[in-house]
N, C-alpha and C positions, 0 to 999 in steps of 0.2 A: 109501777111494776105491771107486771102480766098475769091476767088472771081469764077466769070462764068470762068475764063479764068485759074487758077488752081483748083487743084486735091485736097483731104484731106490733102496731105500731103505737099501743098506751089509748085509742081513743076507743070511746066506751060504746058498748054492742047491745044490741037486744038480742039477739041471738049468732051465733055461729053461723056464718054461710062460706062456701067456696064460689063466688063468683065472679072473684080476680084471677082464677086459674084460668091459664093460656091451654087451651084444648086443643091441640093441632090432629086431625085428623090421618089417619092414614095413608090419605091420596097423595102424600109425599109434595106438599106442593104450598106449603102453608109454614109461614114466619115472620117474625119481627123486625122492622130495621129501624135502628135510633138514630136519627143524625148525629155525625161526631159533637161535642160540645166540651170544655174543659174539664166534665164532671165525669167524664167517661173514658178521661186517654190515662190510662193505668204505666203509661215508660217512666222508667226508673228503677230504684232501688228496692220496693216491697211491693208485695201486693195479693190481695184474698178476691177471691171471686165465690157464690153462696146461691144455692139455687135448691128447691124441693124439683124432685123431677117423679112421674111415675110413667116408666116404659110400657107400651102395649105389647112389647113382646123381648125375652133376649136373647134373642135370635136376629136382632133390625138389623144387622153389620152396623157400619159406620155412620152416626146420626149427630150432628153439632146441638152442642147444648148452648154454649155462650161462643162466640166468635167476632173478633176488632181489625177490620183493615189497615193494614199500614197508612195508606191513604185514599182519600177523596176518588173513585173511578178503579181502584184497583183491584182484581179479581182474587187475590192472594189473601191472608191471615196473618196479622203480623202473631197472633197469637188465637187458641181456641180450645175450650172443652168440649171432650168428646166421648162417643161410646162406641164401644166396635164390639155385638154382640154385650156379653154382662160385663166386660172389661171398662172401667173410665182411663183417660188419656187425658194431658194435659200436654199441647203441639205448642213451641214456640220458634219461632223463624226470625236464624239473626244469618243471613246466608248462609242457610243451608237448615236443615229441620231438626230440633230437640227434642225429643217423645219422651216421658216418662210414665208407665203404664202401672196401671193398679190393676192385676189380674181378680177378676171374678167380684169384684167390686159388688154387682147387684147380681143379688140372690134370688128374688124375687118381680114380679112389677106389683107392687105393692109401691107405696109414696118413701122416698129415700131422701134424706137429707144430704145435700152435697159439699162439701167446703173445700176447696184448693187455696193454699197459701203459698206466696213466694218470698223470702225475706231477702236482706242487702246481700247477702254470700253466696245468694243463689241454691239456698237448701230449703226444700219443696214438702212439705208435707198435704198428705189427703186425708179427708176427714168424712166417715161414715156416720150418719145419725147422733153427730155431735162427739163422736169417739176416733182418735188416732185411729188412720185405715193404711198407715206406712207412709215412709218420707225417704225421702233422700238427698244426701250431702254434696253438694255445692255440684249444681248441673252445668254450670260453667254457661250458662246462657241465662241474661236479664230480659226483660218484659220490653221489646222495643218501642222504639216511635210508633203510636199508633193514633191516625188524623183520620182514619176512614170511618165508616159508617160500623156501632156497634149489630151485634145481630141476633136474634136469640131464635134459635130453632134453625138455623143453617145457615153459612157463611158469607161471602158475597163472591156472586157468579157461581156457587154449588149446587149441588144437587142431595148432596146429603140430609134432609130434611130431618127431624125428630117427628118419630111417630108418637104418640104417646101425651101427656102435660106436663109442664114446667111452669112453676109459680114461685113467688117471692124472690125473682132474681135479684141480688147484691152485687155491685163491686165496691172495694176499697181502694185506696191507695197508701194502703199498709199493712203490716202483718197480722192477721187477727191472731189471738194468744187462744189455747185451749179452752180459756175460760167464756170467751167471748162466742166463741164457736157454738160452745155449748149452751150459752145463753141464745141465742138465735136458734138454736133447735128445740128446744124448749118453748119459746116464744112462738114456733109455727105448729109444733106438734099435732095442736088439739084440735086445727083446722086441717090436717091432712089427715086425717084418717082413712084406715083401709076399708 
């Protein structure tokens, strides 16, 4: 289990530090790129994606939190989370673009626990600090082929950049359950503090 005395991940701490958090600074110009690999192409029938983010402002308009290229050189998003001001988004592209928006999402830039789930029917729910933040019923678009480069902090060929940190980014290639959700916010809490 998880305690004061481990990390998120069961191995045991002398002390509490945040110095796996991804610090992207302001000047819009700073991110992560994963090469594609089979541990990270999410197409198919379910899938969770789990991220602490804390915005420097929400007011940033539109700033990519997670983002997966269709493929290898393509400037597109087969799929991406997003923020547009306090609002989060969850964009997926199966010809043509599927938005589903969580208004007013963050309250604050204080550190926010984030979880997006997609299950096999295509019913979406978000998840704020471990607790239902709204869902919706069968968005009629699945998680497509995705062989490009993952990305954390802005997309590929974007300009969208996250101002702000993001740490303990997750993906699955399943539907986390409420319980599970909450267990992973729980388990990061005590290192994100405001």
């Amino acid at each position: 289990g998880v305690d004061a005395t481990r990390d998120n991940q069961g191995f045991i701490m002398n002390k509490q530090k945040d110095t796996s958090i991804l610090n992207l600074t302001s000047k819009g110009d700073e991110y992560v790129k994963i090469q594609d690999a089979s541990t990270v192409q999410l197409a198919g029938t379910a899938a969770s994606w789990s991220c602490w983010v804390k915005l420097d402002s929400l007011s940033g308009g539109d700033q990519k939190l997670i983002a997966k290229a269709p493929s290898v050189g393509n400037t597109n998003s087969a799929y991406q989370i997003r923020t547009n001001n306090d609002d989060l988004l969850l964009d997926i592209y199966s010809g043509g673009w599927r938005t589903d928006t969580r208004s007013d999402f963050f309250t604050s830039t204080d550190w926010t626990h984030v979880t997006v789930t997609i299950d096999a029917s295509d019913n979406v729910n978000f998840y704020k600090n471990g607790s239902v933040f709204g869902s919706e019923a069968d968005i009629s678009y699945s998680v497509p082929a995705n062989t490009g480069g993952l990305y954390i902090g802005n997309r590929a060929g974007g300009t969208d950049f996250l101002e702000g940190q993001i740490d303990n980014v997750l993906l699955y290639n399943k539907e986390l359950s409420a319980a599970e959700v909450l267990r992973n916010y729980n388990a990061g809490k005590g290192s994100h503090r405001n």
